[in-house]
C-alpha positions in Angstrom: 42.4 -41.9 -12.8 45.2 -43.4 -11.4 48.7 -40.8 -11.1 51.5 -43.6 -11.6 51.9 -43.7 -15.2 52.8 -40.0 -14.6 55.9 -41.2 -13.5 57.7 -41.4 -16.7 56.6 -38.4 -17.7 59.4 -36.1 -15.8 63.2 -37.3 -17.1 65.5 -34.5 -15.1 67.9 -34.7 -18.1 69.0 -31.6 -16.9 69.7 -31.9 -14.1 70.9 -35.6 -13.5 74.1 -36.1 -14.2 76.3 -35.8 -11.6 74.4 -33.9 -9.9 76.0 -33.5 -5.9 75.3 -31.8 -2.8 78.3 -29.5 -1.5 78.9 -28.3 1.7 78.4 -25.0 0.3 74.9 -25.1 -1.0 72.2 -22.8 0.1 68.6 -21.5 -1.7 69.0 -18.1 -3.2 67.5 -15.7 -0.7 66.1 -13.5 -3.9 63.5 -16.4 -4.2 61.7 -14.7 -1.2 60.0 -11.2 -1.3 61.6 -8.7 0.6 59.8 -7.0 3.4 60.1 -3.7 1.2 58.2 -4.6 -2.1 55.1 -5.2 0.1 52.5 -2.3 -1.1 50.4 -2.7 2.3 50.9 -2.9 6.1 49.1 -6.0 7.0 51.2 -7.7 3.9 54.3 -6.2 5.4 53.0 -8.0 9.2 52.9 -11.4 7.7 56.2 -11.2 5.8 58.1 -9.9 8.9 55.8 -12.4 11.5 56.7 -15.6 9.3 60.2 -14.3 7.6 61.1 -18.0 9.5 59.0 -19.8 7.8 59.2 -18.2 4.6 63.1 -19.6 4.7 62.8 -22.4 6.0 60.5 -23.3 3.2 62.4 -21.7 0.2 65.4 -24.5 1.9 62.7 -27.2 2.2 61.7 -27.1 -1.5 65.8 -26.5 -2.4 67.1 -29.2 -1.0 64.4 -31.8 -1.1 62.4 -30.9 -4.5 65.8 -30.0 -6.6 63.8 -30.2 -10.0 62.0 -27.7 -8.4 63.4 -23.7 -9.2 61.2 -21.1 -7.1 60.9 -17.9 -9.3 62.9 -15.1 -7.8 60.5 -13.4 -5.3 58.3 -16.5 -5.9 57.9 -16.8 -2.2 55.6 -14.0 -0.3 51.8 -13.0 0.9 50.8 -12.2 -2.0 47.3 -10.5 -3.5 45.1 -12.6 -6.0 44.6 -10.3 -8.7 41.3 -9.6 -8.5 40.6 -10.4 -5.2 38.5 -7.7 -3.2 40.5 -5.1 -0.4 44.1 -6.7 0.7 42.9 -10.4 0.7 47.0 -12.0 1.3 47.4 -15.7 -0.1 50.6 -17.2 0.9 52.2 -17.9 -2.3 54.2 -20.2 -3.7 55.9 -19.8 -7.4 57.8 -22.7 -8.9 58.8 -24.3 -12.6 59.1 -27.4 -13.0 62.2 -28.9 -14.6 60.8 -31.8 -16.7 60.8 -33.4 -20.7 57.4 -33.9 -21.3 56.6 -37.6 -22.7 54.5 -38.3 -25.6 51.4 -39.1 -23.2 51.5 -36.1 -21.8 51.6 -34.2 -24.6 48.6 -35.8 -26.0 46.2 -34.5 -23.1 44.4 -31.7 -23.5 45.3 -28.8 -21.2 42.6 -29.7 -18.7 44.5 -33.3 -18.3 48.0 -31.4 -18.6 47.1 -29.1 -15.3 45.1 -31.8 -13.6 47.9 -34.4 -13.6 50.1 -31.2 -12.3 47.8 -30.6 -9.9 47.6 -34.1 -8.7 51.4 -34.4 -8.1 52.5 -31.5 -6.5 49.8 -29.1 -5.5 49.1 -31.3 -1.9 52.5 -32.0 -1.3 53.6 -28.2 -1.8 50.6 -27.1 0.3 51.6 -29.7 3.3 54.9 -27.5 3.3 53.7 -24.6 2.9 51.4 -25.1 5.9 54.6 -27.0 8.1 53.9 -23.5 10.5 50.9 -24.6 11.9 50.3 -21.2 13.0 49.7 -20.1 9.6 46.2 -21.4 9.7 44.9 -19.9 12.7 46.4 -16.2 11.5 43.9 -13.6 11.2 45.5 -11.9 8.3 46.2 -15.1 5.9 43.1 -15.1 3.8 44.6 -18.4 1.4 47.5 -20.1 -0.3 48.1 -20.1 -3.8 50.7 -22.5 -6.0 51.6 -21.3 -9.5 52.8 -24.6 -11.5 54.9 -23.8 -14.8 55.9 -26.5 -17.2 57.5 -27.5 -20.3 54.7 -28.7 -22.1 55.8 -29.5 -25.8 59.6 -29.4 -26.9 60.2 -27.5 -30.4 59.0 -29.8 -32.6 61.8 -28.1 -35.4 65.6 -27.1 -34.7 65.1 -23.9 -34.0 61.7 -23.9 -33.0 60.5 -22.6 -29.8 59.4 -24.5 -26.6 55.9 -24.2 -25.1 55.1 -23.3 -21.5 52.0 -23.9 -19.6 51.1 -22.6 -16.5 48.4 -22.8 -14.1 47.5 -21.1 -11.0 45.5 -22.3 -8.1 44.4 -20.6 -5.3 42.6 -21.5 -2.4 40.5 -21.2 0.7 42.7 -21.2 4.0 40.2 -23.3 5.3 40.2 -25.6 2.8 43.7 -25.9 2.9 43.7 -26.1 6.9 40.5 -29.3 6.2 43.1 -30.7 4.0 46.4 -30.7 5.6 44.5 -32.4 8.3 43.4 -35.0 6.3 39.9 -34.0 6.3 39.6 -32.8 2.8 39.8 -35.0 -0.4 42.4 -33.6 -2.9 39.4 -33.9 -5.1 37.4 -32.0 -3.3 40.0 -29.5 -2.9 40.3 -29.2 -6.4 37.1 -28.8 -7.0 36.8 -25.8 -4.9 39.9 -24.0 -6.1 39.8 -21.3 -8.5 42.2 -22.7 -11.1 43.8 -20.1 -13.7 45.9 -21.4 -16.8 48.3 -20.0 -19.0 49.6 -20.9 -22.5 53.0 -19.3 -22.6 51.9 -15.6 -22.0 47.9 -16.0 -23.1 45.4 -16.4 -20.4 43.5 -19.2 -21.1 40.7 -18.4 -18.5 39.4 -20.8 -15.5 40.0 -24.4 -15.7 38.2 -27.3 -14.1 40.8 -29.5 -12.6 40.3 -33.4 -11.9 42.5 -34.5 -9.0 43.7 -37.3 -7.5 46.2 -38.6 -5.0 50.1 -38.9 -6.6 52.7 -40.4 -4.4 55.5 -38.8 -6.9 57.1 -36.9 -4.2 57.2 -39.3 -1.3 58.7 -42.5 -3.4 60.7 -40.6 -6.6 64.5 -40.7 -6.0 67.0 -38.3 -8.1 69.7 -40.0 -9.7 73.1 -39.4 -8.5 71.7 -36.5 -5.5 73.0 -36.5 -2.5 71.3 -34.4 0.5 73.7 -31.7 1.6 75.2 -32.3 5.2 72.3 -31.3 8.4 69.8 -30.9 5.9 66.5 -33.0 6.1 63.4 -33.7 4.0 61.1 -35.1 6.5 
């Protein structure tokens, strides 16, 4: 399956019209975990060792992916739930501001997460991983990227919105094969625990179908202008 009739499903009504850059702007430093809300030392290590890189890609996403918004503390070395001793993931929390169109909407929640996962689970890991040191860390176990959407607007005045969310975590090696280019987005799906959510429900595993989405690398924002000595390479 082909990603590029995706493209009309995100319209950024929200967020584009007239939107500008000022010499002002900077991401919110509460989207990254503080050093102190780690429960364990070797959590604590990897939020001090890469504090860096933790910025620099809480800014990346900011400037470069505005109709992303990181969750506050949506940025840290996390623990899966459910994951055995202190396994740490680098984590990374995000909604996505979007109207869903009518084809989207008509998937089933298996072609709703894989189309999410298509477009910005590689493109979020490649950043993620911009420290290359990450992957050669002893105490980084994984990455995980927590996708939440807008997946059907109130059908009545009134009514209320539905949100979708799914979770995917990953092997650091995997990730490491894949940044490299050695690993398939498919086959990095395929070997991803993938968790999804219907607003607050838990709708168990789900078996995501990837493939590769240029979204990030050619869509333009209308009316967005990059802030001054800031760069999305």
């Amino acid at each position: 399956m082909s990603g590029s009739w995706l493209i009309g499903l995100v319209l950024f009504a929200s967020i584009t019209l007239g939107l500008t850059w000022g010499a002002a702007a900077a991401p919110p430093e509460d989207r990254i975990l503080s050093i102190d809300q780690y429960t364990s030392e070797k959590a604590r290590t990897l939020g001090q060792k890469y504090a860096a890189a933790l910025r620099e890609l809480n800014a990346r996403i900011y400037h470069c992916i505005p109709w992303l918004d990181v969750k506050k503390e949506g940025i840290g070395f996390f623990k899966p739930k459910g994951a055995p001793g202190d396994e740490r993931h680098l984590s990374l929390n995000v909604y996505i501001e979007q109207d869903p169109s009518p084809a989207f909407v008509k998937l089933q929640v298996e072609g709703r997460g894989s189309s999410m996962f298509s477009r910005y689970v590689g493109p979020l890991l490649q950043r993620m991983a911009h420290t290359t040191a990450l992957l050669s860390d002893p105490l980084l176990d994984g990455f995980t990227v927590i996708l939440s959407w807008l997946s059907h607007a109130p059908q009545t005045a009134g009514g209320r919105p539905v949100h979708e969310t799914i979770a995917a975590f990953m092997e650091k090696s995997n990730v490491a094969a894949y940044v490299a280019g050695r690993l398939p987005i498919q086959e990095l799906a395929a070997q991803a625990r993938v968790l999804a959510w219907n607003g607050e429900t838990p709708l168990g595993p789900l078996r995501i179908q990837a493939w590769d989405d240029n979204f990030l690398s050619t869509f333009k924002l209308a009316n967005y202008q990059l802030e001054p000595g800031a760069s999305c390479p």
